[in-house]
C-alpha positions as CSV (number, residue, x, y, z in Angstrom):
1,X,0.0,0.0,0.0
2,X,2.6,2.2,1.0
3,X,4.7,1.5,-2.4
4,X,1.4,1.8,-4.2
5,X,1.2,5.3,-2.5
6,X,5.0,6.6,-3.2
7,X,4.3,5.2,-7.3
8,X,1.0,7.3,-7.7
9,X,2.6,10.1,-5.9
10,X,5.7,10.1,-8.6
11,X,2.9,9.6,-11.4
12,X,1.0,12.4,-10.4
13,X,0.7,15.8,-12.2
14,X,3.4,17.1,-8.8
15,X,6.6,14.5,-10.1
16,X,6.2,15.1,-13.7
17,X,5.9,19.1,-13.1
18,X,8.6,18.7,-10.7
19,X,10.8,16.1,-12.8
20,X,10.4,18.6,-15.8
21,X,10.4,22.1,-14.3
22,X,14.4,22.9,-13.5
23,X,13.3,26.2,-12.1
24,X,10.2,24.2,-10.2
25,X,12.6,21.9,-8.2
26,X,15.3,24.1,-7.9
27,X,13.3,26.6,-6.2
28,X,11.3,24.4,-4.4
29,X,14.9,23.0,-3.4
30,X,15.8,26.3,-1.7
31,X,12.8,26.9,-0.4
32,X,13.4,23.7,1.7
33,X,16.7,24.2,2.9
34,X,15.7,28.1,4.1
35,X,12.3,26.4,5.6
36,X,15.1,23.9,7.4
37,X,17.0,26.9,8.7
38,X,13.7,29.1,9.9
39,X,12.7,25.5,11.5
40,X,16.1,24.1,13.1
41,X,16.8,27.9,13.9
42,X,14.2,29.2,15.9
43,X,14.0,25.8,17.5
44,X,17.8,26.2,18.7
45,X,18.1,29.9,20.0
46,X,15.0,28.7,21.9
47,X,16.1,25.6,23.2
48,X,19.4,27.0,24.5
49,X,17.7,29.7,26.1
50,X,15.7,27.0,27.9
51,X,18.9,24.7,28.1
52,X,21.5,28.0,29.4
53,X,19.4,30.1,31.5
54,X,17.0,27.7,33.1
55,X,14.0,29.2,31.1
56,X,14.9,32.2,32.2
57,X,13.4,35.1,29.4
58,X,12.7,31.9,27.5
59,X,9.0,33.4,26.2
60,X,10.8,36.6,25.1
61,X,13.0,34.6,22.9
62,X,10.0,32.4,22.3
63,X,7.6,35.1,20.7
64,X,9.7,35.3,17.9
65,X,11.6,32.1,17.3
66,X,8.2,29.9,17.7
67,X,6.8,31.6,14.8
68,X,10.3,31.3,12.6
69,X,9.8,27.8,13.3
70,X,6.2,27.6,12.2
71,X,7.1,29.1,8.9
72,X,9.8,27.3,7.9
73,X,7.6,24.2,8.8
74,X,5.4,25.6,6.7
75,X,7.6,26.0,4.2
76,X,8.5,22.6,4.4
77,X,5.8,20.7,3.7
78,X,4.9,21.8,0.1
79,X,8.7,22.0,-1.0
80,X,9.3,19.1,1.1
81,X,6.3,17.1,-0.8
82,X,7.3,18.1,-4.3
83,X,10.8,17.1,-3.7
84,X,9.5,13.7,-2.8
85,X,7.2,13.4,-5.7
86,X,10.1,14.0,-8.0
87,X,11.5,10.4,-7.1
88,X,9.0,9.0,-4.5
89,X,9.8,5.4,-5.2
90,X,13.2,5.9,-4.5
91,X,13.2,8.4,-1.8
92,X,10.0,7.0,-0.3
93,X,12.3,3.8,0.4
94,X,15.6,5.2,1.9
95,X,16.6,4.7,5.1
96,X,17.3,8.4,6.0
97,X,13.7,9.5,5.0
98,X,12.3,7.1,7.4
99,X,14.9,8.4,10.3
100,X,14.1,12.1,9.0
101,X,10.5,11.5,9.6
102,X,10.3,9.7,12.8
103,X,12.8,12.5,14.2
104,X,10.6,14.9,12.5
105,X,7.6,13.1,14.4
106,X,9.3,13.2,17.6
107,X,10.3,16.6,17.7
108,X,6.9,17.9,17.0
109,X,5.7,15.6,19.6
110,X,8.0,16.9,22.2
111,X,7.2,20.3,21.3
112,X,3.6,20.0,21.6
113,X,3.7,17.9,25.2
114,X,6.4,21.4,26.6
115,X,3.7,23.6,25.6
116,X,1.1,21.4,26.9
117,X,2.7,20.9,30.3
118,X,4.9,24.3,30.6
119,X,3.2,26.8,28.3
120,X,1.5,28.6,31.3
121,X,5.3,28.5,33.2
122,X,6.6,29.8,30.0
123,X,4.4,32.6,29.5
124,X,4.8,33.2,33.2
125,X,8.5,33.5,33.2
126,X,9.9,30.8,35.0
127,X,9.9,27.1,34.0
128,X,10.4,24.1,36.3
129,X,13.8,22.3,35.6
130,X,12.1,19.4,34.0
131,X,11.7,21.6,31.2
132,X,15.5,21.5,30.5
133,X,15.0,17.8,29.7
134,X,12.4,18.4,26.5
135,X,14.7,21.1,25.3
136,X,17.5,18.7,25.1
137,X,15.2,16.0,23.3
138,X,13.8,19.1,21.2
139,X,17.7,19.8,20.1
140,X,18.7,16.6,19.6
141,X,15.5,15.2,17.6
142,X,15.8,18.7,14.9
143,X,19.8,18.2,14.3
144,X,19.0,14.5,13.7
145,X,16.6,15.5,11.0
146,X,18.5,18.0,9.3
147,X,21.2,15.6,9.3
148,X,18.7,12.8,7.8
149,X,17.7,15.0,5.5
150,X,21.3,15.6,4.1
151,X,21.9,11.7,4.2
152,X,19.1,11.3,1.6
153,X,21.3,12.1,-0.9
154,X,24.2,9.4,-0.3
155,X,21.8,6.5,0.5
């Protein structure tokens, strides 16, 4: 089902206008990568803030690096889906994207359970120490998918 999927997807009218459109993919391309950066960005000044000072001014930094993230995550899905479409069989199949997308999974996850639990804290100005720990998975889980989504390419 899930090969069936990743062959209709690379059929579709999005892999033949991506496969034949150099300007298309290419700026689809580098839309990605500068949705990665607003994404992974935002999410690290955040998470050191959280990480270095305790959560300490953590909602000033917040207010404007939550909505970089958002975005570039925005960003990311369109580009992200026509750069798939272009070779979805093959891509569809690599190790990497799986790792990219459970990391990808995780981190928004983990993002959604700190707001969940600490968004009052956080608005509030002082979060417990716990929150330290989801900042750490929250760093770890984006550089894991940036660097999944480099290894596509060499899989």
């Amino acid at each position: 089902m899930y090969l069936d999927f990743l062959a209709a997807l690379e059929g579709s009218w999005l892999g033949h206008t991506g496969r034949h459109s150099a300007w298309l993919y290419t700026i689809s391309n580098l839309l990605h990568v500068l949705g990665a950066a607003f994404v992974v960005g935002g999410i690290v000044v955040f998470d050191l803030k959280v990480l270095a000072e305790h959560g300490k001014h953590a909602w000033q930094v917040g207010r404007y690096a939550i909505p970089l993230a958002a975005v570039g995550l925005a960003m990311q899905i369109p580009t992200g889906t026509l750069l798939l479409a272009v070779e979805a069989r093959a891509l569809g199949v690599n190790p990497a994207f799986y790792v990219k997308l459970a990391f990808i999974a995780l981190g928004l996850v983990n993002v959604a359970l700190f707001h969940a639990r600490f968004g009052t804290a956080l608005r509030a100005g002082t979060l417990p120490p716990e929150a330290r720990a989801y900042a750490l998975v929250s760093l770890i889980a984006w550089i894991v998918v940036l660097l999944a989504g480099r290894m596509i390419a060499y899989l």
